[in-house]
C-alpha positions, 0 to 999 in steps of 0.5 A: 202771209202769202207765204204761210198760206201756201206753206199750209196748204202744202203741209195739208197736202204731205199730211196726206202720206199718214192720214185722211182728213179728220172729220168735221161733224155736225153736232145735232145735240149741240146745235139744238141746244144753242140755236146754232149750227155747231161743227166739231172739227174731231182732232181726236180722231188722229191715229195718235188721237190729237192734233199734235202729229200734225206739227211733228210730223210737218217740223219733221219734214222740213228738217229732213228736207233742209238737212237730209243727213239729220236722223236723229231728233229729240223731244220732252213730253208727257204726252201727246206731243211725244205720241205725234213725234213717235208715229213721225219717226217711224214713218220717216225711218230716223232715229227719235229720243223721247224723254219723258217725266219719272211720274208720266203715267204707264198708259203713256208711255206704252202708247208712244213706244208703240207708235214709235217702235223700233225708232224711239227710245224712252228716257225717263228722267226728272220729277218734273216737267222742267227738269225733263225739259232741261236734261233732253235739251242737255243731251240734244246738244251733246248729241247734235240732234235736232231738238223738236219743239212742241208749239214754239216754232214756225214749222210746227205753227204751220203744221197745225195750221192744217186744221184749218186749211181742212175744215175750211174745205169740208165746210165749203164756207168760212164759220162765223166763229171758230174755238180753240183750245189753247196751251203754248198756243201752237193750235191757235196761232196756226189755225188763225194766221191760215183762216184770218188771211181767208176772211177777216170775217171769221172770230175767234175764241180762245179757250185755256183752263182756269189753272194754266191760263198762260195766254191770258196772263200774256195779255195782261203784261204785254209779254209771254210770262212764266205762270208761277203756278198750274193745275196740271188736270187738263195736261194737254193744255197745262202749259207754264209760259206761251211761245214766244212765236205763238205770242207773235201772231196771237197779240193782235186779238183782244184779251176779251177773245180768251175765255177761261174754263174750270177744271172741275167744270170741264169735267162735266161736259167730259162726261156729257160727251161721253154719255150724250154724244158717245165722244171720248175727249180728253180734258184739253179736248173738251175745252172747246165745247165746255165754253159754249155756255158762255158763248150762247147769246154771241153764237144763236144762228150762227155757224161755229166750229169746235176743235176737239184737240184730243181723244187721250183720255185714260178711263182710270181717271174716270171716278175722278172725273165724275167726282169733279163733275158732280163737286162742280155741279153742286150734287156732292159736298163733303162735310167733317162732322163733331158727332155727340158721343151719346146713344141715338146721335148718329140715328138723329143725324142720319134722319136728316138726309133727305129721300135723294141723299146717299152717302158716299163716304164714311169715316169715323176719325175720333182721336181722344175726345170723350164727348164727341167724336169727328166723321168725315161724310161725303153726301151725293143728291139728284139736286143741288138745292137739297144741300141747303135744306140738309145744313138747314136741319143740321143747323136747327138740330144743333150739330157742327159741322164744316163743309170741306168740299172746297177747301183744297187743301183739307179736300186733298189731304183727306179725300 
């Protein structure tokens, strides 16, 4: 661990040549909140707005140190690990081939050409994530170029272990408690194997979302296994299997250490920041800070620091966000209504909406019933309780109705 310890600090040191330190901020809100002394370490704030340039650039150096002749490196991302590779390729002046999904979002794939410039080319190939992966590994190899991992390697561990070697001098003491956001576990594994040969003293939290929990579902079989299926919202931290090299220095912690955070719910605390703090996060960013709540009666008095791994956040996304949010939050529900078709009925059903209750969403869907005829309605309110009292109604009056706010596959094919 010596060795990791000094190779972390020198890769905090070579950081240097691309950006200052990332600020550790006291947050008051928070703090107040929790009766703690809670710190944001602000990954977010990297020129390429994540964490993940600190691995790129460190496995980066090391090859070209070890193989000076080596120019051109490969990568297959979709997001922040391609950004972090770019920005790398342009400082060091190589060659960088970027193959990116056929389905990656525009504002993506402009960000990484305009960190990498003139060094980087974009392939866009595959549906899917693993098909990308599968056809830059293809072209790596007939190439000769040095594929660049995302988290499963020792040199991109170290990177990332920078995090940690910064906020424990910008903090002066060792945090009582430190939470990660997990994907492939790059972040976590560097960060713990620098801090935990600092202290024994520091826990730790590690946080997946609900839909990709791939270190979670490592514990439970002993063994990094590919989850058959993931919800792909909190992308930067969506991740189908845990390295294997992370899994290596992760294994020793407890399954209780890992906690696992609702897409919609992170939503909200997306937007808490935004609107409260004015912190732009991305849904991998904000994991950190959204299990908190869960965390409150462990952390009251103590010090805690949250990584904010990421800043990417496209505000097209926005209504979707808020969606999620207020779904979570029990503020929006939709319904698809059989509405009688005789004079007065809909006047009947609009009398039951309560003082707070807007309608959000419209649509008459009859098809060849005479009688009656089916509304697809979605209803927003300033409290969650007032949806009891609006069915109440609905109920007392006779209608049938069906709450379809949660029933994915409905919710997806119509809303």
């Amino acid at each position: 661990m010596k060795d990791f310890i000094n190779d972390a600090e020198a890769a905090t040191r070579a950081l240097r040549q691309l950006f200052p330190a990332t600020p550790l901020q006291r947050n008051e809100h928070l703090s107040a909140r929790y009766g703690a002394d809670i710190w944001l370490k602000r990954e977010d704030l990297t020129p390429v707005r994540s964490y993940k340039l600190r691995g790129a650039f460190n496995a980066m150096r090391k090859v070209r140190e070890a193989q000076p002749g080596q120019t051109n490196f490969v990568c297959a991302s979709a997001g922040n690990h391609a950004q972090g590779m770019a920005f790398a390729c342009r400082h060091f002046g190589v060659k960088g081939t970027i193959f990116m999904p056929v389905t990656t979002p525009q504002q993506k794939i402009d960000k990484t050409r305009t960190f990498g410039g003139e060094n980087v080319v974009i392939e866009l190939t595959g549906d899917y994530f693993d098909q990308t992966l599968a056809a830059a590994q293809t072209w790596c190899a007939a190439q000769g170029a040095h594929f660049l991992a995302p988290f499963d390697d020792e040199d991109v561990i170290e990177g990332q272990a920078s995090v940690g070697v910064e906020l424990l001098e910008q903090l002066g003491r060792m945090p009582d408690l430190v939470v990660l956001p997990v994907g492939g576990g790059g972040l976590s594994a560097g960060v713990t194997s620098y801090l935990r040969e600092a202290s024994f003293q520091t826990q730790f939290r590690f946080v997946e979302p609900l839909g990709g929990a791939c270190l979670h579902e490592a514990f439970r079989l002993g063994h990094p296994e590919k989850l058959s299926r993931i919800n792909s919202f909190v992308d930067g931290a969506a991740v189908a299997k845990l390295g294997e090299q992370t899994w290596q220095r992760l294994k020793d912690f407890s399954p209780d250490q890992v906690l696992l955070a609702p897409e919609d719910r992170v939503c909200i605390t997306m937007l808490e920041m935004l609107n409260v703090e004015g912190i732009v996060l991305e849904p991998a960013g904000a994991l950190s800070v959204d299990v908190l709540p869960e965390l409150a009666d462990l952390i009251r008095g103590k010090t805690v620091v949250c990584v904010t791994s990421g800043g990417n956040f496209d505000f097209e996304r926005l209504p979707e966000v808020k969606e999620r949010a207020q779904r979570y939050a029990g503020l929006k529900k939709y319904f698809i209504l059989r509405m009688p078709q005789r004079p007065g009925a809909l006047r009947e059903f609009l009398s039951m909406l309560g003082p707070d209750d807007d309608i959000s969403r419209f649509e008459y869907m009859k098809k060849s019933a005479r009688n009656f005829g089916s509304i697809l309605i979605g209803i927003e309110t300033k409290r969650p309780g007032e949806f009891a009292a609006f069915t109440a109604r609905m109920d007392a009056a006779g209608f049938t109705y069906r709450d379809i706010t949660d029933d994915e596959a409905l919710a997806e094919f119509l809303i």
